[in-house]
PyMOL Python script that loads the backbone (N, CA, C, O; Angstrom):
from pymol import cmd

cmd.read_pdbstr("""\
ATOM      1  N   UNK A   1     143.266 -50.165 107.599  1.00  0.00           N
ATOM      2  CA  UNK A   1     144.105 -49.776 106.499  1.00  0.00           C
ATOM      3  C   UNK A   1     143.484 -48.535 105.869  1.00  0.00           C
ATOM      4  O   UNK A   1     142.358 -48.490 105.374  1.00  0.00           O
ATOM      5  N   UNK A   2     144.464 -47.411 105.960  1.00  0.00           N
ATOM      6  CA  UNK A   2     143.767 -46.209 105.261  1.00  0.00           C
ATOM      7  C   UNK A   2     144.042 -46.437 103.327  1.00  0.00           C
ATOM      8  O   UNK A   2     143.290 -46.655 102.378  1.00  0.00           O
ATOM      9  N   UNK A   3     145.408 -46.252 103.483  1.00  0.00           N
ATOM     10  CA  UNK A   3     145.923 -46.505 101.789  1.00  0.00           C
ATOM     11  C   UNK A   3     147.066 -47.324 101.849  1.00  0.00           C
ATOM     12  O   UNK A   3     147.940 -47.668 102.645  1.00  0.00           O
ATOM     13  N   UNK A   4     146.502 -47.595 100.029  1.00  0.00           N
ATOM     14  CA  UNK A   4     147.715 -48.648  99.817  1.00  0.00           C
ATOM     15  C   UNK A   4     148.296 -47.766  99.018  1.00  0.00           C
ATOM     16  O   UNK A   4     147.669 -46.837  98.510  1.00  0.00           O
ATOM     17  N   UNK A   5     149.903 -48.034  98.780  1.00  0.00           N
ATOM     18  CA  UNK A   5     150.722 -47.685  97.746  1.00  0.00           C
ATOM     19  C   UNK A   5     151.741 -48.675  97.078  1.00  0.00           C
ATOM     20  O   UNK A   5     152.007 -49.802  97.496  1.00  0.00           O
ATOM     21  N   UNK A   6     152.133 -48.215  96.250  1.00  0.00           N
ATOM     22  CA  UNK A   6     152.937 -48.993  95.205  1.00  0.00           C
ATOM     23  C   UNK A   6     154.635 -47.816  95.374  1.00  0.00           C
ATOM     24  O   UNK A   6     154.708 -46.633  95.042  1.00  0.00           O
ATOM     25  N   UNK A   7     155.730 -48.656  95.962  1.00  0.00           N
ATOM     26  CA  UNK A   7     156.770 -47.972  95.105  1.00  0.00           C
ATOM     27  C   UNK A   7     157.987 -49.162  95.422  1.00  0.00           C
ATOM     28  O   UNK A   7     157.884 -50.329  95.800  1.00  0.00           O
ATOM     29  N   UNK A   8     159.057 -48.399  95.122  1.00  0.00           N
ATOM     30  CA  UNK A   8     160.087 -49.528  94.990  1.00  0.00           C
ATOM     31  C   UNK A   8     161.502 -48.906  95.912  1.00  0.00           C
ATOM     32  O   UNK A   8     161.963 -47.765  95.937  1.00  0.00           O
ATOM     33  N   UNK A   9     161.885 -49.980  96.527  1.00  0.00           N
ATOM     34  CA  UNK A   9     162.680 -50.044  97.928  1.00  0.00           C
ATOM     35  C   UNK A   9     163.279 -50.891  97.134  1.00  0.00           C
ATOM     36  O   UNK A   9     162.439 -51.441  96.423  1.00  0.00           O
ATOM     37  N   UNK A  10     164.193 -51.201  96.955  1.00  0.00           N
ATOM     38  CA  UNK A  10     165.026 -52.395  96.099  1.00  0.00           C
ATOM     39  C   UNK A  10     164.296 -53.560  95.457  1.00  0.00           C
ATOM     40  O   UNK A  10     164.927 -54.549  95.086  1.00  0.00           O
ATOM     41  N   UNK A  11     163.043 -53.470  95.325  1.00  0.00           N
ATOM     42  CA  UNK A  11     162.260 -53.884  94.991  1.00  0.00           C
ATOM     43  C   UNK A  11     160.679 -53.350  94.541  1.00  0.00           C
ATOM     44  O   UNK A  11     160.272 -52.374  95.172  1.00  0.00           O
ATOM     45  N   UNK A  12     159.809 -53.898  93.543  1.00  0.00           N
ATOM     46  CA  UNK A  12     158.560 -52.944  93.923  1.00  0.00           C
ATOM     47  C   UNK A  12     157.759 -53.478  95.088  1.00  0.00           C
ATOM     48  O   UNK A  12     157.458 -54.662  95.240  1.00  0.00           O
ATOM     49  N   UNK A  13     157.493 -52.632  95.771  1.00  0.00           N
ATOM     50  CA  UNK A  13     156.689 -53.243  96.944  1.00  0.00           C
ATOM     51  C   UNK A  13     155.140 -52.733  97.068  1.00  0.00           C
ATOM     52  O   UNK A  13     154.784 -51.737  96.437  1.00  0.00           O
ATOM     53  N   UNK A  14     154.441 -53.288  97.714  1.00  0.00           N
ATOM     54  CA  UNK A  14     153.073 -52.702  98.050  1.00  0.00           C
ATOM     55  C   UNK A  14     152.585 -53.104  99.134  1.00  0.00           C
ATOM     56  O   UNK A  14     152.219 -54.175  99.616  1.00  0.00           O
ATOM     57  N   UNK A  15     152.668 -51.678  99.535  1.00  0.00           N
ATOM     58  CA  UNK A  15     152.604 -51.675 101.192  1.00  0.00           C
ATOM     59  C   UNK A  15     151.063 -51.201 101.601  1.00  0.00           C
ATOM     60  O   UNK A  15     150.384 -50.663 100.726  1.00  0.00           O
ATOM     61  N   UNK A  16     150.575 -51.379 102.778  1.00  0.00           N
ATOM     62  CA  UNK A  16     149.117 -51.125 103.188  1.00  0.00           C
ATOM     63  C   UNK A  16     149.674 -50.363 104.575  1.00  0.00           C
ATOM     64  O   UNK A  16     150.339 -50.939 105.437  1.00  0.00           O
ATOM     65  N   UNK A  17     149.247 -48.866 104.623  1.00  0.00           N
ATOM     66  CA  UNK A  17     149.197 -47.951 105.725  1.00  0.00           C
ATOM     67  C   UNK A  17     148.359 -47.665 106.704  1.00  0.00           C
ATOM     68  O   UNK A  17     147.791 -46.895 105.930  1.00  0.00           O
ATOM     69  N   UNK A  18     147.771 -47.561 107.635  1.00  0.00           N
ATOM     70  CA  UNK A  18     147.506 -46.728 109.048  1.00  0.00           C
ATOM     71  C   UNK A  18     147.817 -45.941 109.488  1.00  0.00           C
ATOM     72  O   UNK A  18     148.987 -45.725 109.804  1.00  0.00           O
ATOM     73  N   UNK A  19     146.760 -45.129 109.694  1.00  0.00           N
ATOM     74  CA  UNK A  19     147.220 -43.770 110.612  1.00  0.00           C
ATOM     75  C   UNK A  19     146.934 -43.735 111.693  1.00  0.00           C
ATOM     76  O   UNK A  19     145.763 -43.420 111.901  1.00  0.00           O
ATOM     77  N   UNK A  20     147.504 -43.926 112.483  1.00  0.00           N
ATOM     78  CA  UNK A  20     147.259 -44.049 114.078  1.00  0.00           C
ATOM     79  C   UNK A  20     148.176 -42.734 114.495  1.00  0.00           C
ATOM     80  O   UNK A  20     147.803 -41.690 113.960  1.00  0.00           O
ATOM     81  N   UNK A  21     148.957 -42.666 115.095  1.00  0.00           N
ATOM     82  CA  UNK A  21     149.854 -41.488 115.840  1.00  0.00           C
ATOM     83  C   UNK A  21     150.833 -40.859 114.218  1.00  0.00           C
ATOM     84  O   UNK A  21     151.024 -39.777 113.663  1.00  0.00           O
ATOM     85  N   UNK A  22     151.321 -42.697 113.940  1.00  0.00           N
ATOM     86  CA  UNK A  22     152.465 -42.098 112.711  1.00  0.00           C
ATOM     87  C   UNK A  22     151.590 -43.195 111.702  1.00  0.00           C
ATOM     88  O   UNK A  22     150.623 -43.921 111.936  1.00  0.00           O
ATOM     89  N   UNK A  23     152.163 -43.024 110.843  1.00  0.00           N
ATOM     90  CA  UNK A  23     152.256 -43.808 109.418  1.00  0.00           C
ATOM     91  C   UNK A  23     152.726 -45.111 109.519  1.00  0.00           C
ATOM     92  O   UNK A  23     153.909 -45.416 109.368  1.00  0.00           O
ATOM     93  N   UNK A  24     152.021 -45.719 109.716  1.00  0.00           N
ATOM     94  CA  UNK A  24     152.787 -47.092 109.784  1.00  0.00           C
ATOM     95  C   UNK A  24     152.711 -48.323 108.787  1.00  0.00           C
ATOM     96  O   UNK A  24     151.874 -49.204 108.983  1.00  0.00           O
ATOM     97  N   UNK A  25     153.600 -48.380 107.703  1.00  0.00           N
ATOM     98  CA  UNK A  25     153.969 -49.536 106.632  1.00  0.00           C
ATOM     99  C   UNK A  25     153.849 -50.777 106.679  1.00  0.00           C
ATOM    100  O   UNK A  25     154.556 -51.238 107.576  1.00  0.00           O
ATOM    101  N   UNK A  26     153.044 -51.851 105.901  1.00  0.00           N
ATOM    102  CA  UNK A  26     152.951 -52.868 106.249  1.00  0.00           C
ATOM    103  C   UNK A  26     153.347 -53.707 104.643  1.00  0.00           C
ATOM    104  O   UNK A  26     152.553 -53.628 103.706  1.00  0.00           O
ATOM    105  N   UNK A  27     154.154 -54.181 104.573  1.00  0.00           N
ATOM    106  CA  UNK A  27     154.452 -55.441 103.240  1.00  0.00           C
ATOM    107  C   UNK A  27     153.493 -55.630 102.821  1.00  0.00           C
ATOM    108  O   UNK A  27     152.724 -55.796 103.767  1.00  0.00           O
ATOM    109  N   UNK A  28     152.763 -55.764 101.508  1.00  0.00           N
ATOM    110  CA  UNK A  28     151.525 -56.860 101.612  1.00  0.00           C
ATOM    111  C   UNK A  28     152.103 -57.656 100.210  1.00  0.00           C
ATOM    112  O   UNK A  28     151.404 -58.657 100.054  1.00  0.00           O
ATOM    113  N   UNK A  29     152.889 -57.576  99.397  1.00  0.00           N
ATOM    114  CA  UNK A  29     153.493 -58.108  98.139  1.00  0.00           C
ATOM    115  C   UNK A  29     155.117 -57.522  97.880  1.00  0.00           C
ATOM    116  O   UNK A  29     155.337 -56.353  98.194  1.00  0.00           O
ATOM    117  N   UNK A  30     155.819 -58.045  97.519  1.00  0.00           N
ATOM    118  CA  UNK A  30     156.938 -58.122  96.929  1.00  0.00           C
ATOM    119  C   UNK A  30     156.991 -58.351  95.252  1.00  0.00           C
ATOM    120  O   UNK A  30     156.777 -59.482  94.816  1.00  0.00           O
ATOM    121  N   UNK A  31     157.237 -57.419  94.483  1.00  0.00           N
ATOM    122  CA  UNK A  31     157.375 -57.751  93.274  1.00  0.00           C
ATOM    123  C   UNK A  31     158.521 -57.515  92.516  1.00  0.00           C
ATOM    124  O   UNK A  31     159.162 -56.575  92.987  1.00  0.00           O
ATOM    125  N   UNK A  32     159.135 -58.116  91.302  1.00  0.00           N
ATOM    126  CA  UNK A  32     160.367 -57.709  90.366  1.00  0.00           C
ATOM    127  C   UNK A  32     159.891 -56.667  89.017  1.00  0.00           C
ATOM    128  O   UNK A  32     160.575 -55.940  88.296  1.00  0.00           O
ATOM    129  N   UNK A  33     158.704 -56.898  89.034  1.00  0.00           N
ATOM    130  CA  UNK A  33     158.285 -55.893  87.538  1.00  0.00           C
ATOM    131  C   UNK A  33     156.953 -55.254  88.274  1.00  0.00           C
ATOM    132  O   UNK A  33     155.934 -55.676  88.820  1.00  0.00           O
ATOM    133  N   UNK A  34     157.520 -54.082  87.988  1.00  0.00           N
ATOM    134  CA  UNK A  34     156.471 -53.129  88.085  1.00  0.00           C
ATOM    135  C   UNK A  34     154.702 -53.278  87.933  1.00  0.00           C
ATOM    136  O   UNK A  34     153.898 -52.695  88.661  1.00  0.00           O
ATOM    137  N   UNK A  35     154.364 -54.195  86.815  1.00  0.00           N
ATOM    138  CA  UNK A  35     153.166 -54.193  86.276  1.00  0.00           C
ATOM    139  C   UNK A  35     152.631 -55.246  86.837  1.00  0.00           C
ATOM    140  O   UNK A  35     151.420 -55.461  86.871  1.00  0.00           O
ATOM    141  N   UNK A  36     153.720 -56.147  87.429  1.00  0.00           N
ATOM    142  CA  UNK A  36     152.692 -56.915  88.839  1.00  0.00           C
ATOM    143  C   UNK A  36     152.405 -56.481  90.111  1.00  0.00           C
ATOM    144  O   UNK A  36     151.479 -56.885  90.814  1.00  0.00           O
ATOM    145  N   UNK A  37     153.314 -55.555  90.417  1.00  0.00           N
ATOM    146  CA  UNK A  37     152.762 -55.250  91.841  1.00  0.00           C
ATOM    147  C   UNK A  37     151.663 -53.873  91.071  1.00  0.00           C
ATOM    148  O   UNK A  37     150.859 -53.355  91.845  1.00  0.00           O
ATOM    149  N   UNK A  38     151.684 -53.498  89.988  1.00  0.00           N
ATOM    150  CA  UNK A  38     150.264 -52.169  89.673  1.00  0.00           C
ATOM    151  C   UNK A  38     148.972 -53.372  89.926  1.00  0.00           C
ATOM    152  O   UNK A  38     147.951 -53.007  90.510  1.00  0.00           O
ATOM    153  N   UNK A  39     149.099 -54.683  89.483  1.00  0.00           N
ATOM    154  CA  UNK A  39     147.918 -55.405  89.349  1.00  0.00           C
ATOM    155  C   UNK A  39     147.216 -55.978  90.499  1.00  0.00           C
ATOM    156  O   UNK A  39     146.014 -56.234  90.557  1.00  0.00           O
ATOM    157  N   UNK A  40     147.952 -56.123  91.254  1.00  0.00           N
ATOM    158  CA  UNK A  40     148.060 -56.605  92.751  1.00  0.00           C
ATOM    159  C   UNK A  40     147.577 -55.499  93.908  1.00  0.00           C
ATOM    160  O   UNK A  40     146.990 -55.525  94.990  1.00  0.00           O
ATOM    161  N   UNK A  41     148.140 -54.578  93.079  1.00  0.00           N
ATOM    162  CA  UNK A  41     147.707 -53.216  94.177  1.00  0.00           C
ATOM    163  C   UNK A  41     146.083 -52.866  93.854  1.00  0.00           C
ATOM    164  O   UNK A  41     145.197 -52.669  94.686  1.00  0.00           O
ATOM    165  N   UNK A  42     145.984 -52.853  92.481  1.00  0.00           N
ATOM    166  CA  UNK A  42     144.243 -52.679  91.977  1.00  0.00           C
ATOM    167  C   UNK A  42     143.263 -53.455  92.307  1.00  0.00           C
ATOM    168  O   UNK A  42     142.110 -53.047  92.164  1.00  0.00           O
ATOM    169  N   UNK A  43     143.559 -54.898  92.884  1.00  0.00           N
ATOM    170  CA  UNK A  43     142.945 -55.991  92.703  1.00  0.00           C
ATOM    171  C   UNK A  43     143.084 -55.646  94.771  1.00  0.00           C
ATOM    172  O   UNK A  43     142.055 -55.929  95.385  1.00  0.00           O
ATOM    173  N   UNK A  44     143.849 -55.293  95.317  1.00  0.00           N
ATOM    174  CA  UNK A  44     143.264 -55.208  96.503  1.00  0.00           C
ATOM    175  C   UNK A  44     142.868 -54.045  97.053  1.00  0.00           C
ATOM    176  O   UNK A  44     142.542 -54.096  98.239  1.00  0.00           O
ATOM    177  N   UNK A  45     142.799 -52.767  96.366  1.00  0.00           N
ATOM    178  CA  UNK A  45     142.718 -51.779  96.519  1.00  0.00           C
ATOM    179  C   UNK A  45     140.712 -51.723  96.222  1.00  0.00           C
ATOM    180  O   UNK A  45     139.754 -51.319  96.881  1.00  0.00           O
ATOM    181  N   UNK A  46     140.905 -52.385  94.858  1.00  0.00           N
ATOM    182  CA  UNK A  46     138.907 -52.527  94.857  1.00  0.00           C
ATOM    183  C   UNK A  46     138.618 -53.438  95.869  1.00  0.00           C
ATOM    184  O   UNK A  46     137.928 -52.792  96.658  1.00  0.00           O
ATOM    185  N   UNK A  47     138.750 -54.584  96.306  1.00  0.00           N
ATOM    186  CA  UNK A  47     138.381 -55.729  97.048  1.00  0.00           C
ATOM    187  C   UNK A  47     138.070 -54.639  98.470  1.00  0.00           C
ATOM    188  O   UNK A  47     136.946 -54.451  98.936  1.00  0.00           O
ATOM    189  N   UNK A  48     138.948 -54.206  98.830  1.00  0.00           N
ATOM    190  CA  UNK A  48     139.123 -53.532 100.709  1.00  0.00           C
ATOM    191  C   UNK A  48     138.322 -52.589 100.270  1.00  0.00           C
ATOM    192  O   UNK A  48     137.198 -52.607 100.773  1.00  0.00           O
ATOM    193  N   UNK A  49     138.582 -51.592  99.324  1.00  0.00           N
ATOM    194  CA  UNK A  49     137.850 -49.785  99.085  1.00  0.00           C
ATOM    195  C   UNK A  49     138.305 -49.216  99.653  1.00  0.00           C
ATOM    196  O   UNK A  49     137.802 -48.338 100.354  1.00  0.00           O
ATOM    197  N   UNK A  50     140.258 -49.715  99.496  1.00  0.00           N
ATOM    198  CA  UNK A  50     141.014 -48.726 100.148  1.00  0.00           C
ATOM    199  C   UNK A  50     141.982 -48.098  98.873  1.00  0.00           C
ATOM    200  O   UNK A  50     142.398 -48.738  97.907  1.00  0.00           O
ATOM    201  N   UNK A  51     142.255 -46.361  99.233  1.00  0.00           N
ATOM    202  CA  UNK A  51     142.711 -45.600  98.003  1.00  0.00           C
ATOM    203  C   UNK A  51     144.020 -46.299  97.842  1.00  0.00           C
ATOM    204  O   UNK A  51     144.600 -47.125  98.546  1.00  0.00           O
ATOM    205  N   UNK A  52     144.359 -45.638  96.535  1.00  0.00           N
ATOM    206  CA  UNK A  52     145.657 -46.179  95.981  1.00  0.00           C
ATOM    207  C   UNK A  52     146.742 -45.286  95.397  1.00  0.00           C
ATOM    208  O   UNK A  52     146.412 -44.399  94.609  1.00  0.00           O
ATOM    209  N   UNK A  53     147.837 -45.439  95.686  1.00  0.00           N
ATOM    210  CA  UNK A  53     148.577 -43.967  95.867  1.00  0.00           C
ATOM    211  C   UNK A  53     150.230 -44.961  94.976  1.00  0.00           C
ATOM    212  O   UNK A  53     150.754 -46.045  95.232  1.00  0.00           O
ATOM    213  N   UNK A  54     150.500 -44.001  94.042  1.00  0.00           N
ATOM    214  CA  UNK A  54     151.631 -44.508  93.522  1.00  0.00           C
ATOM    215  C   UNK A  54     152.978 -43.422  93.914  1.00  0.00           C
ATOM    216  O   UNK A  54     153.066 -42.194  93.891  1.00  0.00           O
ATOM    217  N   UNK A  55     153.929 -44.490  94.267  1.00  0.00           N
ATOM    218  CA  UNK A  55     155.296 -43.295  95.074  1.00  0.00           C
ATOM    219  C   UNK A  55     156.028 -43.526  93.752  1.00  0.00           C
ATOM    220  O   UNK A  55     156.275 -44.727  93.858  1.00  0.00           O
ATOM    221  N   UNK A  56     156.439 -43.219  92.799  1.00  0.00           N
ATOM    222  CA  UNK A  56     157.614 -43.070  91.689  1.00  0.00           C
ATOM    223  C   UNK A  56     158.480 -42.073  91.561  1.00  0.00           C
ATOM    224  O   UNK A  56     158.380 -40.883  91.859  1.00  0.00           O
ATOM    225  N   UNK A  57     159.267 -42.634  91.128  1.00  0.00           N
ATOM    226  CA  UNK A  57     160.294 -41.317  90.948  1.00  0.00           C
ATOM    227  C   UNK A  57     160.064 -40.142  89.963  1.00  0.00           C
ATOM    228  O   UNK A  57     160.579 -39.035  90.119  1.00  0.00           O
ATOM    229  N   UNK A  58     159.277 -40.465  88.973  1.00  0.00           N
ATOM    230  CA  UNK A  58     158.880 -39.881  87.730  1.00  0.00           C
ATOM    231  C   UNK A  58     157.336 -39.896  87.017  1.00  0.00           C
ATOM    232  O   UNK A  58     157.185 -40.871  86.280  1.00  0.00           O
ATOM    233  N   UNK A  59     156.526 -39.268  87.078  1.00  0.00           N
ATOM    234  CA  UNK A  59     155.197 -39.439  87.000  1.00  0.00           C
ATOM    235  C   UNK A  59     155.350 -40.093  85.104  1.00  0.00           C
ATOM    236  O   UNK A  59     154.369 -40.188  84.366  1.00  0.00           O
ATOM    237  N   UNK A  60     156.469 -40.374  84.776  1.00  0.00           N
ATOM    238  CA  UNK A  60     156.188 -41.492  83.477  1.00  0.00           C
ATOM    239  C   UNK A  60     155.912 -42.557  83.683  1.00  0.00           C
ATOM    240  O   UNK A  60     155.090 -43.251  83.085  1.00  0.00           O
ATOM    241  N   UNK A  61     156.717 -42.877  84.753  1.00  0.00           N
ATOM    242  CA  UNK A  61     156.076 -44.660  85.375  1.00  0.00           C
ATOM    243  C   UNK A  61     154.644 -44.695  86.276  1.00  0.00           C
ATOM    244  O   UNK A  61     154.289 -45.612  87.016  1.00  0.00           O
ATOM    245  N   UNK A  62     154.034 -43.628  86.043  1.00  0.00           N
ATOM    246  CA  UNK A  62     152.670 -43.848  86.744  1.00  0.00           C
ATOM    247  C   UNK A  62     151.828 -44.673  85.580  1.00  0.00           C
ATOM    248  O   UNK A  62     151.744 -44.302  84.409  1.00  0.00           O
ATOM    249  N   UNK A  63     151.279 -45.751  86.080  1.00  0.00           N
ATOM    250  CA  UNK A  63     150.349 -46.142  84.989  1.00  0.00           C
ATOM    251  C   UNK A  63     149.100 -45.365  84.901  1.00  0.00           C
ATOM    252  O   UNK A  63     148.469 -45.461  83.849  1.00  0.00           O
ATOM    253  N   UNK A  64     148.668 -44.654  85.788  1.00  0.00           N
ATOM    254  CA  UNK A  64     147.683 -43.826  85.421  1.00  0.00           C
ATOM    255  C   UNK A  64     147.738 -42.670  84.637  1.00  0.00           C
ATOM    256  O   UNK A  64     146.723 -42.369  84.009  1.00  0.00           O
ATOM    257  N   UNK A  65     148.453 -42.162  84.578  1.00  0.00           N
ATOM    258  CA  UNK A  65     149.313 -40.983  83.888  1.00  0.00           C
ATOM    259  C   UNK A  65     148.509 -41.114  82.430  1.00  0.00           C
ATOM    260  O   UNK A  65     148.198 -42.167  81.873  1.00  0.00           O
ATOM    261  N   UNK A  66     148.247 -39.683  81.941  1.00  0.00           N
ATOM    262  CA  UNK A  66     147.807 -40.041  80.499  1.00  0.00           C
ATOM    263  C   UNK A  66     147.472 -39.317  79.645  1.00  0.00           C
ATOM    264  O   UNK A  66     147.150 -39.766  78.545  1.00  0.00           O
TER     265      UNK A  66
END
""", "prot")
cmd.dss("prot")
cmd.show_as("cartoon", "prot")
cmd.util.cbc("prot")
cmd.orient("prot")
């Protein structure tokens, strides 16, 4: 797993990537509010010491933003 990200597909999702030839997406949570899949993504993002990359539409919904 290179990075994880956070964005939302009809849902918020947080997906864990590889780079092998292409980019390849993997599920790792399904969420309805935003501020659980940010918590979920932090909490496995320190655990692995893999980066963490937020896809939003609007850098207001970045929780890092500041």
């Amino acid at each position: 797993m290179t990075e994880i990200r956070v964005h939302y597909r009809d849902q918020w999702r947080v997906t864990a990537h590889t780079l092998d030839v292409a980019v390849n997406p993997h599920d790792l949570a399904v969420f309805e509010q935003l501020h659980e899949a940010v918590r979920y993504a932090r909490a496995a993002s320190e655990f692995t010491g893999t980066p963490l990359y937020y896809d939003f539409p609007s850098d207001t919904l970045n929780p890092d933003a500041g």
